[in-house]
C-alpha positions as CSV (number, residue, x, y, z in Angstrom):
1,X,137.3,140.5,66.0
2,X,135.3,142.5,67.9
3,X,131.9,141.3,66.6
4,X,133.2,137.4,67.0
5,X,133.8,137.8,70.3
6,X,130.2,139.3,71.2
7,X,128.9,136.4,69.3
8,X,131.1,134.2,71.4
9,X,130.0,136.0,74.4
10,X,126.3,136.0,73.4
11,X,126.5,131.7,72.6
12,X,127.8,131.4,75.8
13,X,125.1,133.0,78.4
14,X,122.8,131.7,75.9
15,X,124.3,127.9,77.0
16,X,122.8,128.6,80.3
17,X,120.0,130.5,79.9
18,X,117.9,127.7,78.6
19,X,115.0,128.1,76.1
20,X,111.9,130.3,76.3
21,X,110.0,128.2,78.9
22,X,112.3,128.5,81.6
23,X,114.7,125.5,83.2
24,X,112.6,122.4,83.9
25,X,113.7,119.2,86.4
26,X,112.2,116.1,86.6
27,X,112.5,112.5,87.8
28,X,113.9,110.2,85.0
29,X,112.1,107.4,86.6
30,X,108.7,107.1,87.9
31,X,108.3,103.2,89.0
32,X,107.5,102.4,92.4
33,X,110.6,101.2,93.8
34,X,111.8,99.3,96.6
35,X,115.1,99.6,99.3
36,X,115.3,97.1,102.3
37,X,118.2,97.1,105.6
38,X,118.2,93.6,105.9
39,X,121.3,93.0,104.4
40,X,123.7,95.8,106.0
41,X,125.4,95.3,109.4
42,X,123.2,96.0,112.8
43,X,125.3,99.0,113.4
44,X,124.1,100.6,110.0
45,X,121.4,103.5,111.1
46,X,120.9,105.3,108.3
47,X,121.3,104.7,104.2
48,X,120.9,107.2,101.2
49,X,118.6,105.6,98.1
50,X,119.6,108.1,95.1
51,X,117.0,108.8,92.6
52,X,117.8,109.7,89.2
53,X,117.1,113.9,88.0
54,X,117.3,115.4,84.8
55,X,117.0,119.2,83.9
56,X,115.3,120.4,80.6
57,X,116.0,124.1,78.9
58,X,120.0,124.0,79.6
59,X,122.7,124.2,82.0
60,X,124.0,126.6,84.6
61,X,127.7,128.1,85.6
62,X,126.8,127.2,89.4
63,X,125.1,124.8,91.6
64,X,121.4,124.3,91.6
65,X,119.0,123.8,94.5
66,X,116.1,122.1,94.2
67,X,112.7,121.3,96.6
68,X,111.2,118.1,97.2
69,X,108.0,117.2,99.6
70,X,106.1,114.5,100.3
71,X,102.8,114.0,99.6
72,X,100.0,111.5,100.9
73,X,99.0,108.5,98.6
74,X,95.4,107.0,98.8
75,X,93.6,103.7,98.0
76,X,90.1,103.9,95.9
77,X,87.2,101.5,95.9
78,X,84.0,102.1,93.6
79,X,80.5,100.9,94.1
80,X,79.0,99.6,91.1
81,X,75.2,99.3,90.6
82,X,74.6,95.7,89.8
83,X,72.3,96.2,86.5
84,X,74.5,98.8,84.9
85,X,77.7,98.0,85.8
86,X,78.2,101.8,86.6
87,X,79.9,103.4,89.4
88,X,77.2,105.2,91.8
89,X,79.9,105.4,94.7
90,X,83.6,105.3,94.9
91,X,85.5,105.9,98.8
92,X,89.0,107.3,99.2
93,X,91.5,106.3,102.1
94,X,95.2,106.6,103.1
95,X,97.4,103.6,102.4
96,X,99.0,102.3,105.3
97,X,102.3,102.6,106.9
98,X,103.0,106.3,105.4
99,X,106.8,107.0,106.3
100,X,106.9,110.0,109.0
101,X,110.0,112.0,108.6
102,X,111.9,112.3,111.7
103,X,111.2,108.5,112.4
104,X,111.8,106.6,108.7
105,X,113.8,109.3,106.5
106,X,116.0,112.9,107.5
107,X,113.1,115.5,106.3
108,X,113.4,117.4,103.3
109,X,113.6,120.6,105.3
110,X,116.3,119.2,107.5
111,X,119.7,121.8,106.6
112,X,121.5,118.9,106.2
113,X,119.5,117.4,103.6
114,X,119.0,120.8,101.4
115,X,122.6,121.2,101.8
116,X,123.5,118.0,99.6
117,X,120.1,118.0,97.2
118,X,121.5,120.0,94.3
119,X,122.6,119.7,90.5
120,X,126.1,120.8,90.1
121,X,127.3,123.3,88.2
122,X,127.6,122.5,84.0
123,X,125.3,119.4,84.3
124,X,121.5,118.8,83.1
125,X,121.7,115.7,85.2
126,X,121.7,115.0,89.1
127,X,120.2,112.3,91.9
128,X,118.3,113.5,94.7
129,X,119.6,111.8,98.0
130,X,117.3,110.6,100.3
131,X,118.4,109.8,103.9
132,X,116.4,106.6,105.1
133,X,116.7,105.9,108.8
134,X,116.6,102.5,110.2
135,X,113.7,103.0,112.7
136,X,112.6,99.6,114.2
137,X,109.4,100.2,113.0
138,X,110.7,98.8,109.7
139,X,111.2,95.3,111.0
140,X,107.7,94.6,110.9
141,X,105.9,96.6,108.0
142,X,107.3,98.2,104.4
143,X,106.5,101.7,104.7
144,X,106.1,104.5,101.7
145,X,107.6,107.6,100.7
146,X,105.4,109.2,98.4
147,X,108.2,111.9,97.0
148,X,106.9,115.0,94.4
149,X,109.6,117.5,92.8
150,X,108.0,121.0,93.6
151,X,109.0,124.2,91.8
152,X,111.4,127.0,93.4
153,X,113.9,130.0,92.2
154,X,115.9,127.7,89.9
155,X,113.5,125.9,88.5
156,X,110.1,125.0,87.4
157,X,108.9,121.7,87.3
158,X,108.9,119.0,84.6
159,X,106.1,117.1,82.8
160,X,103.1,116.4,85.4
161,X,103.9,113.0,84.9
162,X,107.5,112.8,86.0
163,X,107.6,114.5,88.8
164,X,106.2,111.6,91.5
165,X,107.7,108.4,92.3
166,X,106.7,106.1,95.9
167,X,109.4,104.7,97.9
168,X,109.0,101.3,99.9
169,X,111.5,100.8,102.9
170,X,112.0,98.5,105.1
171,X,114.0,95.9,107.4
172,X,113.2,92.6,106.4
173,X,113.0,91.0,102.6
174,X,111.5,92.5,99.9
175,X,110.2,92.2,96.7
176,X,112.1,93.3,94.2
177,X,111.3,94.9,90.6
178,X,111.7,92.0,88.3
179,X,110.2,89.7,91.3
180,X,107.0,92.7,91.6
181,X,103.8,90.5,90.9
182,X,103.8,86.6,91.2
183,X,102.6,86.6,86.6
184,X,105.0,86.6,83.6
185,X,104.9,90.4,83.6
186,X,107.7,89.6,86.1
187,X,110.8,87.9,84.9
188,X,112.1,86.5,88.2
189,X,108.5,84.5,88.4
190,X,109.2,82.4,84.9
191,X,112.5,81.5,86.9
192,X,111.3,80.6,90.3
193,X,107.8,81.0,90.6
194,X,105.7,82.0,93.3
195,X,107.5,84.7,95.8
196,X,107.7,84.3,99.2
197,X,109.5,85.6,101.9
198,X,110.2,81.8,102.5
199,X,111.6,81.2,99.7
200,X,113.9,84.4,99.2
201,X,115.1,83.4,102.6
202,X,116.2,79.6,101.1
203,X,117.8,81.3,98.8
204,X,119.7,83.8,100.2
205,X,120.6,80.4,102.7
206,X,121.5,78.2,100.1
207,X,123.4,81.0,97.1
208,X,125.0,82.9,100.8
209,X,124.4,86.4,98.2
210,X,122.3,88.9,98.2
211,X,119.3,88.1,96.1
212,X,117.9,91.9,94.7
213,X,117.8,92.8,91.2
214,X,121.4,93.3,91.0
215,X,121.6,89.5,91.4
216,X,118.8,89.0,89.3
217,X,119.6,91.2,86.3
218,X,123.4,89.9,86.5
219,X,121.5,86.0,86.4
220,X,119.9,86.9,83.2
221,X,122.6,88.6,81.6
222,X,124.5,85.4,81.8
223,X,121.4,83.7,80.9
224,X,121.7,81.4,83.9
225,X,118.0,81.1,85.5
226,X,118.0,77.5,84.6
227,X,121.3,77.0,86.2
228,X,120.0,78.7,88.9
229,X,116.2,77.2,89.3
230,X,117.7,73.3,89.1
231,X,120.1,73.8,91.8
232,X,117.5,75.7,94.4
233,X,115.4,72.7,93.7
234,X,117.9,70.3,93.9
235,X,118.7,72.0,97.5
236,X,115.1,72.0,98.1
237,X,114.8,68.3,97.7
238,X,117.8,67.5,99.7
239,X,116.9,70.0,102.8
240,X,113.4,68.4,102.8
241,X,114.5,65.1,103.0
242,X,116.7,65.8,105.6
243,X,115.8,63.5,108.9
244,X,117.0,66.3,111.4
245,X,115.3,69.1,109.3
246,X,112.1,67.3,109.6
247,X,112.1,66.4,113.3
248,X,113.0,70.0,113.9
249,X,110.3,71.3,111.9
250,X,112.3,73.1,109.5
251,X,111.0,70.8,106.7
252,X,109.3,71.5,104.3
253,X,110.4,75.1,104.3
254,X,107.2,77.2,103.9
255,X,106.2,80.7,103.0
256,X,106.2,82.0,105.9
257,X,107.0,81.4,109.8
258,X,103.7,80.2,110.2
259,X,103.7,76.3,110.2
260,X,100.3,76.4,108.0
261,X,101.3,78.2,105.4
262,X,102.5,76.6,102.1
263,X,105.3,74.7,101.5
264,X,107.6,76.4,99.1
265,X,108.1,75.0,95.7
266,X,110.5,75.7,92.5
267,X,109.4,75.3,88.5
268,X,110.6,72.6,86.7
């Protein structure tokens, strides 16, 4: 009896002591990915985008902190010489409209952050929470949060490759991830073509839902983008035909608010 229960006992803190290279956490996701304000109330200030954690090398009996930062990202251009086609120069700069905490998200160092970034006690699993702040800044321009999971007491980090993931924020539409690039590698442009803020706006005007990738995904689950892509251009049709729409200029709706940009357009 006695030697079951050290065995018992010795199972047991060796359920959270994790294997031989120490307690790992990483992101499960790395994909850029996107958040926008636009469709909460004016009185909304602040919002928290979760992002998805997972532990490697076991569990714990309590909760576990752990340390986030952000870190610059940076655009790169090469120079190639024209009769060999090899690189003889390449220049490094900052992409734009970096999110400053304070102004666009609660700092990772704020106390009331730390206090709620944690994986609870008995899980392998967690989300980190990050507080975005509706800073009127993001009316105008997407900004990004380059995030990177940094090591401290509780654990070490993950693979090198799961441990960064950007952010983009803002206050006004946005792509999002099956509308990413205007090519078949995104789903949402075999359904409706080219994006435009234009013609997510139509849409949103005419379907009165939120169009995001919940929309989207629930769309294709039901397997009703040519439900879907008829009646927009159906409503397209009608609202461009519309006498009052075109003596008010609304007619044809284009890509953007400026009058010589493109009219929009849906695939047959």
């Amino acid at each position: 009896m006695v030697i079951l229960l050290a065995i018992a006992a010795g199972c047991k803190k060796a359920e959270y002591m994790g294997y031989s290279g120490g307690v790992h956490i990483q992101l499960k996701d790395t994909l850029a990915t996107s958040y926008t304000f636009i469709y909460e109330n004016a009185s909304v200030t602040r919002d928290t985008f979760l992002v998805d954690l997972k532990t490697i090398g076991g569990i714990a009996d309590h909760n576990r902190a752990y340390t986030v930062e952000q870190i610059p990202e940076y655009d790169k251009t090469y120079k190639y010489d024209p009769a060999t086609n090899k690189v003889i120069d390449s220049t490094v700069t900052p992409k734009p409209f970096t999110a400053v905490a304070g102004i666009h998200y609660v700092p990772f160092t704020d106390k009331g952050a730390q206090a709620i970034m944690f994986i609870t006690a008995d899980s392998a699993t967690g989300e980190l929470p990050i507080i975005l702040l509706r800073d009127t800044s993001l009316k105008k321009n997407s900004y990004r949060l380059r995030i990177r999971l940094t090591a401290n007491d509780e654990f070490a980090i993950g693979e090198k490759y799961a441990i960064e993931r950007t952010i983009i924020f803002s206050d006004k539409l946005e792509r999002f991830a099956s509308w990413k690039t205007d090519d078949y590698s995104s789903p949402a442009y075999g359904s409706f073509g080219k994006y435009s803020t234009g013609k997510h706006q139509f849409m949103i005007d005419v379907l009165k839902v939120r169009i995001d990738e919940t929309w989207y995904q629930a769309v294709a689950a039901a397997q009703a983008q040519q439900h879907y892509k008829n009646l927009l251009r159906d409503a397209l049709t009608a609202f461009n035909s519309d006498p009052a729409n075109l003596a008010s200029g609304k007619a044809p709706v284009r890509e953007t608010s400026d009058p010589n940009s493109l009219a929009i357009s849906f695939p047959n």
